[in-house]
N, C-alpha and C positions, 0 to 999 in steps of 0.2 A: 372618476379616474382611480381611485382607491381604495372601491369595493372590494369584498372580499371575494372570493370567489372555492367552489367546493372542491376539496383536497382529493387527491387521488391517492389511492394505499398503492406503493409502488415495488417492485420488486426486493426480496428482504435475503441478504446475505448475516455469516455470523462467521466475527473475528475471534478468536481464543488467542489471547496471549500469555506465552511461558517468558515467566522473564530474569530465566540465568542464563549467563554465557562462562567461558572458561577463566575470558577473563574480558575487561571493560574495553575498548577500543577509543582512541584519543578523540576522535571527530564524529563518536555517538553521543545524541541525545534522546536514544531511546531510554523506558522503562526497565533497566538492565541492571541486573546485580553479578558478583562472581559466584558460583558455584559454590555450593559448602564442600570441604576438605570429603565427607561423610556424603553418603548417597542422595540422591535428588528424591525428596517426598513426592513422590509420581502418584503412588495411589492416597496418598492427603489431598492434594491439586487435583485429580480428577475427581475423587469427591467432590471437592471444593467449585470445581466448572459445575459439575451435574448442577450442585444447589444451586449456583448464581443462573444458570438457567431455565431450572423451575422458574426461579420468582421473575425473570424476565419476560419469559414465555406467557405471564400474565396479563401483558401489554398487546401480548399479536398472537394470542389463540388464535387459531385455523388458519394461522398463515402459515403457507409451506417454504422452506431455505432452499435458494438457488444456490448458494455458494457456500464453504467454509474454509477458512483461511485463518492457518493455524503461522503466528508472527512470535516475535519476540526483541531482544534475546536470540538465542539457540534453540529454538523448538526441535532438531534433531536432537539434543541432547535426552529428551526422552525416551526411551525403548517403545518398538512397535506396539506392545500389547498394551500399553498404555494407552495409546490412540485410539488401537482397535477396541479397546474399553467405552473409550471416550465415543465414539459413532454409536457403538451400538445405543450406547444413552441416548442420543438424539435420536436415533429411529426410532425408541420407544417412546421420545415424549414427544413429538411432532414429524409432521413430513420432510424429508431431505428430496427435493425433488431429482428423478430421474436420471441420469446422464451428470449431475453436481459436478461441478469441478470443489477437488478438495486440493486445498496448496498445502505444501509444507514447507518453511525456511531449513535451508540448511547450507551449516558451513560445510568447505571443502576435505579440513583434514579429518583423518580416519579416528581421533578422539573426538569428537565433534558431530560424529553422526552415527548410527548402527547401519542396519545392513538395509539396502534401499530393497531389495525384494519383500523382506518383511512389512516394510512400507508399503510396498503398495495391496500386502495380502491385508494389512489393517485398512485399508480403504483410501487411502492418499494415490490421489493421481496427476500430480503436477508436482515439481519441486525446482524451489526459487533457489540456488545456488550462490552463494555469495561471493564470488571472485576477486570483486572487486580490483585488481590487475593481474598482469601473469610477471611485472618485473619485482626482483628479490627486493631492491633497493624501495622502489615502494612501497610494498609489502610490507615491508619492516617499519617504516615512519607512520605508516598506518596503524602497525602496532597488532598486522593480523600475525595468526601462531601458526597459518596454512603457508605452501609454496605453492611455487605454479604446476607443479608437479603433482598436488594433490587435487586441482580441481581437474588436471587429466584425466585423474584416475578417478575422482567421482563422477565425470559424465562417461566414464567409460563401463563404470555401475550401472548407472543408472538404464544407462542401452541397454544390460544384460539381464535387467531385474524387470523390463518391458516399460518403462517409465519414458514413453516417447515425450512428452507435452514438459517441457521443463525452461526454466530462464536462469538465465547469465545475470549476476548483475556487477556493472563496471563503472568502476567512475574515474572522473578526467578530470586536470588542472591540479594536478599532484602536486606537491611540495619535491623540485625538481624535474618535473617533466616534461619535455620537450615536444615539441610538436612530432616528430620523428617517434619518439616514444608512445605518445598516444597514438600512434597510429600503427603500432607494432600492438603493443594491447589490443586494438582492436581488431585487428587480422587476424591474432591470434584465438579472441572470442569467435569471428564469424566460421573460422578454421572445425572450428566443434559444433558446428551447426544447430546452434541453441535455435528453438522455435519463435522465440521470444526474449529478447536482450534490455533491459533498464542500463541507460548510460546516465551516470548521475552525474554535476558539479558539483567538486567539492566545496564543500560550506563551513564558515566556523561560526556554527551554532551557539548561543547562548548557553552557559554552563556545562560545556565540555572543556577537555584539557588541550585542546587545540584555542579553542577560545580566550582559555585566558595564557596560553605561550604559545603564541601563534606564530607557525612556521613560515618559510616562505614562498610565497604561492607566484604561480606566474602571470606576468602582465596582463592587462585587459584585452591588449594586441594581440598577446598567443593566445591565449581561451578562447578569443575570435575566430581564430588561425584552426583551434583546434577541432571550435565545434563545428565550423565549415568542411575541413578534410573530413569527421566523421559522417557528414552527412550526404555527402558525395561516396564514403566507402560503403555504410548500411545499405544506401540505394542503391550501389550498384552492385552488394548483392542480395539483392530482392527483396529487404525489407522495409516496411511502411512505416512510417511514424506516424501512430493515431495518439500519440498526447506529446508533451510536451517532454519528458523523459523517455518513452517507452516504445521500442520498435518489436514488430515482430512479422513473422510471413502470414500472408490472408490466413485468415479463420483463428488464429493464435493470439490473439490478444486476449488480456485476463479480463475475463469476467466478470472474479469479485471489484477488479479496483475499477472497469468502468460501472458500474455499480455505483460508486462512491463519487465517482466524475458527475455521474448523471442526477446528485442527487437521492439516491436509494436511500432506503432502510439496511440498517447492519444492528444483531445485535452483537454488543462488545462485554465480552465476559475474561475474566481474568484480572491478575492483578495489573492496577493502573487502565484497563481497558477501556476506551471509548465507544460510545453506540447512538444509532440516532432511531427516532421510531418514529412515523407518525399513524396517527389518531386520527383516521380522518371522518369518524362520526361525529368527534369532538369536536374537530377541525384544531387541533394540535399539534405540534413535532417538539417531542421531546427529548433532550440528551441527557446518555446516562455516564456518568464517570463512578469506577469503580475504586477502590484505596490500593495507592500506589505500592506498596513496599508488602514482598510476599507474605510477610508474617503477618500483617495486619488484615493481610486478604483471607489467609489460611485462618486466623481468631474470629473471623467475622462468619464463618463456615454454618452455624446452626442459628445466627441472624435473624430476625424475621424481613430485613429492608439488607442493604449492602451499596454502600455509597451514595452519589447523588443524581437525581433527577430535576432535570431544568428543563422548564418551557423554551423553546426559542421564540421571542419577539416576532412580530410583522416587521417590524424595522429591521430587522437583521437578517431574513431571509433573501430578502435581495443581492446581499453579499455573501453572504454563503454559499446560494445557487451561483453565482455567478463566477465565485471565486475559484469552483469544480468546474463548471460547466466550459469556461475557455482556455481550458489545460487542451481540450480535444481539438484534435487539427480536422476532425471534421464537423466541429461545433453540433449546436441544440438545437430543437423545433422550439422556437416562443412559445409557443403552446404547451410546451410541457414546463417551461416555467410557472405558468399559470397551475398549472395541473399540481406541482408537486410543492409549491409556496401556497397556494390557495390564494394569493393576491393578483390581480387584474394587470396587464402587461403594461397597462396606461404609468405604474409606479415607475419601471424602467425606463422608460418611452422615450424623456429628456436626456439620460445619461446615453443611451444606445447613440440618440442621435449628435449628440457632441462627441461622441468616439468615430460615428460615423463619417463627420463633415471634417477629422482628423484623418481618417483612412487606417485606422486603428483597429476596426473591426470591418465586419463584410456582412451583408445582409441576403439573403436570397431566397425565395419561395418558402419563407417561412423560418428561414434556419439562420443563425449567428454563429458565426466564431471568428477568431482573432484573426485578424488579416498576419503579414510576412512581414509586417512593420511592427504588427501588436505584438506579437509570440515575441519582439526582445527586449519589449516595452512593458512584460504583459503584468507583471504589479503593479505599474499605473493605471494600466486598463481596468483591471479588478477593482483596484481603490476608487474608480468613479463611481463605484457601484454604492459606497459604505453609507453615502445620503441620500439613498434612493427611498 
């Protein structure tokens, strides 16, 4: 039952993280610093990516990158020619395959981003937008520096600079917001007909300043109230929810992040960046964490190694695939568990089947995912997996 079974090299994306923004946001716990007073070392940090790439690139010679997805932070906050610096390096040291979807985060206001044509003449063809609402009053407890006024005017850019393929991203269960109100934010996202929309819950996160003076959030009853009304208004106008956060109209959903749902390879360069590789002549997957805090990232520039590399376990693999794997609301082939853990399906076999004889999950011609009970269940569903 607990054979291992041979690993499959599976599609390989690569995340670049810049990690300033203008300034910290109360309910981040990304990798984020505030900007220095004095210009943004852009040509030290794109140094700095090229080398962390070389030494990576040492792990998945001849593999080609389907995706790159540039996160942060404020990744707009760097100038185009920066970026357009940055690709060209990757075309010279490996394949960027064909057609790539290349993301770029960016905030709304007009200090917070340069000019999206430039963008997309440095090779960026997607652009995640961070909205996150269009009311003042939330806005502000959020502690964003943008109005609603400014992400007008950036998707109003962004049309004009050819940059069709872009995402909204919004989140819900505000400190103050009504059910009425979420669903005025959301009229107002589907109103600018973003291709692809991320509707978050707000969370208070571990070592954020929401965390530790946490506002006040609304009942269990409305969050319910709320995510039901939204799911009735994305669907009826014409978007899909293919994971658990993320709608978008057919053919639009991100590529890099189901990638990462499915299990893929990503390599993660920048400071604080995370990546996962596997090895599968070795029959390995191994993850890399790079050093969080830019100066330490920027000192370690002529290196020979840069951060750390860990094996993942047999034991842990089953929760980690599983943990991606039924975010999607159109769930996995088992098979490709097998394929991309290199363990034998027989290791899940017990846990599937007690989620199963629960009605927590669904099984069918090969494929799992969470049933409409597990998607509100679905951390326990996951956590059956952590002793498999």
């Amino acid at each position: 039952m607990d054979a291992a079974t041979a690993l499959e090299t599976p599609p390989l994306g690569l995340y670049v993280h810049l990690p300033w923004c203008v300034q910290k946001c109360p309910y981040c716990d990304f990798n984020s610093y505030r900007a220095p007073d004095t210009a943004l070392p852009e040509a030290r940090y794109v140094d700095a990516l090229l080398a962390d790439l070389d030494r990576d690139l040492r792990l998945c010679a001849g593999r080609r990158i389907e995706t790159v997805f540039f996160g942060g932070g404020t990744p707009s906050l760097f100038h185009a020619d920066a970026f357009a610096r940055f690709l060209k390096g990757v075309g010279e040291r490996t394949t960027l395959a064909a057609g790539a979807e290349v993301t770029l985060e960016a905030n709304p206001g007009t200090i917070e981003h340069g000019d999206f044509a430039a963008y997309r003449a440095a090779g960026i063809n997607r652009v995640s937008i961070g909205a996150q609402s269009f009311a003042a009053a939330q806005l502000a407890v959020l502690g964003r520096i943008h109005a609603a006024g400014d992400t007008l005017a950036a998707v109003g850019e962004l049309g004009r600079a050819g940059l069709a393929n872009f995402n909204l991203d919004l989140m819900y269960a505000l400190p103050g917001q009504s059910e009425a109100l979420a669903a005025t934010d959301l009229a107002t996202a589907i109103e600018l007909e973003p291709p692809h929309l991320s509707y978050y819950h707000l969370t208070l996160e571990p070592g954020t300043a929401f965390h530790h003076r946490p506002p006040v959030l609304p009942d269990e009853e409305h969050v319910l109230a709320i995510e039901a009304g939204a799911t009735h208004q994305l669907a009826a106008a014409g978007y899909v929810r293919y994971e658990v956060s993320a709608w978008s109209r057919p053919g639009a959903e991100c590529r890099h992040n189901l990638n990462y749902w499915r299990y893929g390879d990503y390599l993660g360069i920048g400071a604080g960046a995370h990546g996962k590789l596997t090895l599968a002549a070795a029959g390995r997957i191994v993850r890399t964490v790079k050093p969080r805090h830019p100066a330490s990232y920027l000192g370690a520039l002529h290196d020979a190694e840069v951060g750390t590399r860990t094996d993942v376990p047999a034991d842990e693999r089953p929760f980690e695939y599983m943990l991606n794997a039924l975010r999607l609301a159109a769930g996995v082939p088992l098979a490709e568990f097998t394929a991309r853990t290199g363990l034998a399906l027989g290791r899940i076999r017990p846990a599937l089947d007690r989620l199963l004889a629960r009605g927590l999950i669904e099984e069918s011609a090969g494929t799992v995912r969470a049933s409409a009970l597990g998607w509100q269940f679905l951390n326990d569903v996951q956590a059956a997996f952590l002793d498999s």
